[in-house]
N, C-alpha and C positions, 0 to 999 in steps of 0.2 A: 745728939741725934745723927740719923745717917740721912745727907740731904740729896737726891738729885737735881743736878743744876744742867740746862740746856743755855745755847747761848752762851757759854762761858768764856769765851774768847773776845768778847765786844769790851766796852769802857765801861759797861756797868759790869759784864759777869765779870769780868777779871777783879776788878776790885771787891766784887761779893766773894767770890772763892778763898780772896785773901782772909777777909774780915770773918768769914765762916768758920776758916780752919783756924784762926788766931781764938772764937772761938770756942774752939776744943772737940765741933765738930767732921763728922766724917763725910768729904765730899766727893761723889761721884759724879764724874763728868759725861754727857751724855753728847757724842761727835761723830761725825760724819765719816770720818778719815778714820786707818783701821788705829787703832788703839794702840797707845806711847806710855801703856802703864795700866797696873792692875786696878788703878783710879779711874780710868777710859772704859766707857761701854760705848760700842760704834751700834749707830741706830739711821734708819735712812724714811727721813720726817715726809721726802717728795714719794716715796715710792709708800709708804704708810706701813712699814714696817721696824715694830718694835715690841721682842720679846718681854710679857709681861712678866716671864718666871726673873728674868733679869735685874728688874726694880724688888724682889722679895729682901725683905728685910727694911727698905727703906721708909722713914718715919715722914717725910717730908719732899717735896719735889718742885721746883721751881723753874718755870716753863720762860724764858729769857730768846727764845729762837726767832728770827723773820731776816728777811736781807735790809738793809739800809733803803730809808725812805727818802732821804731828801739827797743823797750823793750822788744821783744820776737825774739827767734828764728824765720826766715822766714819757716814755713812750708807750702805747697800746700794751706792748709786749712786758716792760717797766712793771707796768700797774699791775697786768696779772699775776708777774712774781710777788710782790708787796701784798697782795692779796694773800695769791696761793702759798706762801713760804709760812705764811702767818697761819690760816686756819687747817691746812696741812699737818701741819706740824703739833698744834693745837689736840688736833680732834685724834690722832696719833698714841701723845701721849696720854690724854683723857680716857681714853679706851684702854689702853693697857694698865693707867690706875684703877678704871672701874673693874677691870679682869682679877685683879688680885687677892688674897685671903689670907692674912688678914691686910686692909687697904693702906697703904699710905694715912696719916691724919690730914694732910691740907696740902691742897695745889697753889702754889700763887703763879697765877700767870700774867705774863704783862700785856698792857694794854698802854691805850695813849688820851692826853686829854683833848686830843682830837677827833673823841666822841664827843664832843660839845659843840662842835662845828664852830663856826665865826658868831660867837658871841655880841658883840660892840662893847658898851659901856657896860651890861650886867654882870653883876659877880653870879655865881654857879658854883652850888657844888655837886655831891655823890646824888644828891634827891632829883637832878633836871635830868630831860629826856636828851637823847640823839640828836645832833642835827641832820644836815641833808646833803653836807658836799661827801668826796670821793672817803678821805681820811675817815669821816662819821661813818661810811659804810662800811670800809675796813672792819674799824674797831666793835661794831656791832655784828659784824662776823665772827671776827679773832674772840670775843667777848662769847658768842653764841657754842664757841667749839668745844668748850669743856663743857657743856651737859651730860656728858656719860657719867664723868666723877662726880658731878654736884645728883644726878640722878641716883647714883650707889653712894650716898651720902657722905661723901667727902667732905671736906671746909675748903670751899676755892674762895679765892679774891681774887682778884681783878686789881691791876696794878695801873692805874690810868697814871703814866708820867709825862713830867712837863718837860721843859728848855732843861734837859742835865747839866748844870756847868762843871767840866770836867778839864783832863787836856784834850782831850779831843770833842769831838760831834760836831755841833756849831762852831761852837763859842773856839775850838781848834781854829777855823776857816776866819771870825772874824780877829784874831788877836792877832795874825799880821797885818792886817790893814789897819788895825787902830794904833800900832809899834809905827807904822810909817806915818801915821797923822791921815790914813784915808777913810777912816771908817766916818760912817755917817746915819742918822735914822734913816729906815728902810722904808718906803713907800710915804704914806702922812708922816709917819712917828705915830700916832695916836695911837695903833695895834695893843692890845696888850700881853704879854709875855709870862706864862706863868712859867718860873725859872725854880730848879730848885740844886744844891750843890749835891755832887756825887757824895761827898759826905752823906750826909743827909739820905740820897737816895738808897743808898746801901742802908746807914740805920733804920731807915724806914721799914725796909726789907725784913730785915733782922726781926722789928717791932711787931712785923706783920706776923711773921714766923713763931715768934712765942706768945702772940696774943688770942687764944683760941676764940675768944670772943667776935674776932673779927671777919668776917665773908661780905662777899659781894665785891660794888666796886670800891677802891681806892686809892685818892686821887695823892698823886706823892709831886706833891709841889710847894713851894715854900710858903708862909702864910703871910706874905706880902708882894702881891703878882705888881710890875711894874709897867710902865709903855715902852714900845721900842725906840722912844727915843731917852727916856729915863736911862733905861738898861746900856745903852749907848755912851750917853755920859757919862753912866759910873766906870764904865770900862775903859774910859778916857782920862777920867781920874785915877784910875788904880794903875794905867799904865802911865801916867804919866802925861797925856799926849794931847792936846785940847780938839776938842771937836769941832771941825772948823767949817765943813761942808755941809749943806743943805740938810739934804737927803738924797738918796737914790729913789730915783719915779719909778712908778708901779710900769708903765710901760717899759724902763728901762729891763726892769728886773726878771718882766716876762717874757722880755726877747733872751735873757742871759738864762734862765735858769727853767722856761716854761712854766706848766701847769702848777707844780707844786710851790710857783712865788704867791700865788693867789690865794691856796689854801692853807700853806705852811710858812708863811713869810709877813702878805700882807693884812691874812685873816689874824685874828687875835683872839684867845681867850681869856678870859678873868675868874682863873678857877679857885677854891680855896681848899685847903685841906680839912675837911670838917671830919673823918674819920680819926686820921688821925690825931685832933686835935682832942675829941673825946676821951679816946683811947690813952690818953697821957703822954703820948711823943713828945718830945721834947727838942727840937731845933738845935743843932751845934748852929746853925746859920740862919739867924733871924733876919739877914736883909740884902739886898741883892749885890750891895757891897762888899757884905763880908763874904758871900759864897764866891764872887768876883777874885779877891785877895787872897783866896783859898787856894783858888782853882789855877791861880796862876804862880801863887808863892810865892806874894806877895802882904801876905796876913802878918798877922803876931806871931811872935816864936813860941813853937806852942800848938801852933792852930795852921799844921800842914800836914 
């Protein structure tokens, strides 16, 4: 297939471009910056222009674009890029799939399982509604944006992901405090975390991509959501490092880190993968350990 991939520069597109063109696919990169290659199509997602004669030929396109949500302070200004980068960019590409003839077969665009808002103790999956903080609104926008394509009868899905454990995102920020013996559960511990390996998250991708069957949302999180302080400990174990500290206090974390400790840190969800689990995926990473051991390289030889 000839796929477009936006976002391709973050921790998940990089490693999907990899796993695409290994593959045997043909992948077009969709970027900002002018073009480093006959692979590059420059498209400008804030200004909402992108040539839909551009995307001709391609069978497939996968929408990976927004700025980082938890790497900065949440300021007024913050929020409306995290917003605006996401349904911008969204409703952008969606319009110039709808524009085209013949269409693309399927959009997947990403989404977060922070359309479920702060869950507590329920598990949740694809069938529960929105919640109601800032992150559920987002996603219920970013979610909203491709109606052009799904209107000109596209296949979208909806990519709601969890905790990626990769080398970077979070799980990047906690692994030198838990090498120094400082890491600790995050506010209670109780939160729950649904974590899923970048492995994983890319074959999920993949799975989504060749399964025509599949639209709507889908929730790419492992099928064993743990607590933040679960996740804590194994990370303690797989570095080596015991976990010796308390926790870090909800007030502590909201003076460090603002708004997004409440919603992204000490809210929790307990998502499950029920799409894919229908669908026949199959987990390289059945447990928050092994995608831990993975992620850090740390695992089996074998399983890096």
């Amino acid at each position: 297939m000839k796929i477009a991939v936006t976002g391709s520069s973050g921790l998940i597109g990089s490693a999907l471009l990899s796993a695409l063109r290994d593959d045997g696919h043909t992948v077009l990169r969709l970027v900002r910056r002018p073009p480093a290659g006959v692979d590059e199509l420059r498209w400008d997602p804030a200004g909402r222009t992108l040539d839909p004669a551009a995307l001709a030929g391609v069978d497939a396109v996968v929408n990976l674009a927004g700025v980082g949500i938890g790497d900065r302070r949440w300021t007024a200004a913050r929020k409306r890029a995290v917003l605006a980068s996401r349904v911008d960019a969204t409703e952008t590409l969606s319009a110039a799939v709808a524009a085209l003839d013949p269409r693309p077969r399927a959009l997947l665009s990403a989404s977060a399982i922070g359309w479920y808002g702060d869950t507590g103790d329920a598990a949740v999956d694809e069938s529960d509604p929105a919640g109601h903080d800032f992150l559920a609104h987002v996603c219920l926008r970013w979610e909203a944006a491709t109606r052009a394509a799904e209107e000109a009868g596209v296949r979208v899905a909806h990519l709601r992901s969890g905790l990626v454990c990769g080398s970077g995102g979070l799980l990047g920020r906690l692994r030198p405090l838990a090498r120094l013996g400082l890491a600790a559960p995050l506010g209670s511990g109780r939160q729950w975390w649904s974590w899923i390996s970048l492995a994983d998250e890319v074959g999920a991708i993949r799975h989504v991509l060749g399964t025509d069957g599949i639209a709507g949302p889908v929730n790419l999180t492992g099928p064993a959501p743990v607590t933040n302080r679960e996740f804590t400990k194994a990370l303690g174990r797989v570095l080596h490092r015991p976990v010796v500290l308390p926790s870090v206090p909800r007030v502590a974390l909201r003076l460090a880190i603002g708004e997004f400790a409440d919603v992204g840190i000490v809210a929790g969800q307990r998502v499950l993968p029920r799409v894919l689990q229908q669908t026949g995926y199959r987990f390289r990473h059945e447990t928050v350990e092994q995608a831990l051991r993975w992620a850090t390289g740390r695992g089996a030889v074998g399983d890096r």
